[in-house]
C-alpha positions, -999 to +999 in steps of 0.1 A: +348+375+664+315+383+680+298+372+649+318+341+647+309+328+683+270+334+680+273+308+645+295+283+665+268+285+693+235+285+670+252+259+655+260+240+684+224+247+700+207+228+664+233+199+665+225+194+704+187+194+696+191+168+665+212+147+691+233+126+658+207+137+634+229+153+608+217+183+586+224+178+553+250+205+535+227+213+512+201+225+537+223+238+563+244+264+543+217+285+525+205+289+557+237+296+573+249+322+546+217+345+558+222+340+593+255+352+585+258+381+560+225+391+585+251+391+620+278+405+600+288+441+585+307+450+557+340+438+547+333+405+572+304+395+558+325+390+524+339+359+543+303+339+552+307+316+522+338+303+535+329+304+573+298+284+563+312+259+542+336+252+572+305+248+598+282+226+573+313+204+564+316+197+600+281+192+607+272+171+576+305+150+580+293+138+618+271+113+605+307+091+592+320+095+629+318+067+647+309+074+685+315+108+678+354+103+669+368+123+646+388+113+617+408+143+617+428+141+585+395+130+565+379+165+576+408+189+569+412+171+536+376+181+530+380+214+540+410+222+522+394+204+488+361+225+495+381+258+503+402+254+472+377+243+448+339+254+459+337+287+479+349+302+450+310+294+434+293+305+461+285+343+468+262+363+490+237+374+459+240+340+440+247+311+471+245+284+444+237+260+462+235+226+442+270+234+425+289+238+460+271+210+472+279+190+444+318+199+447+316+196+482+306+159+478+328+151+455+355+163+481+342+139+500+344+107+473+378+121+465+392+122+505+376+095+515+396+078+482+429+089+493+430+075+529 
């Protein structure tokens, strides 16, 4: 849990310094997935691609807010799309970062299709 606030908060720190300037997925989580297996012990760490997909979906997707208003139903689409289909690529020893980025996007074209 301990682990889990400090991301929420280093995350929250970098997005309150960019002030609307978005990080793009496929910068944010390679870097996330160290800070992560690095805060976290064994059999938690097992979970980082996941919790990092989750916290670089949310940060990458702010940029389509308007005003800061989230479209909640176009994010949990997202997230379910990119749980299902891309933290399954992703591991500690091999992040792969251009396929989950890839799927994640095309979660994206795919929700933003369907509402």
């Amino acid at each position: 849990m301990l682990v889990t606030m400090m991301i929420v908060m280093v995350m929250g720190n970098i997005l309150i310094q960019t002030e609307a300037q978005t990080i793009p997925f496929k910068e944010n989580y390679p870097a996330c997935l160290i800070m992560c297996k690095s805060q976290s012990k064994f059999p938690k760490y097992l979970l980082c691609p996941f919790t990092c997909t989750k916290t670089c979906l949310r940060q990458s997707s702010l940029q389509s807010f308007s005003s800061y208003k989230i479209d909640n139903s176009e994010y949990f689409c997202k997230l379910g799309c990119a749980t299902h289909h891309c933290v399954s690529l992703s591991s500690l020893q091999n992040p792969n970062v251009e396929r989950v980025s890839a799927c994640v996007d095309s979660c994206s074209n795919k929700c933003t299709k369907e509402n």
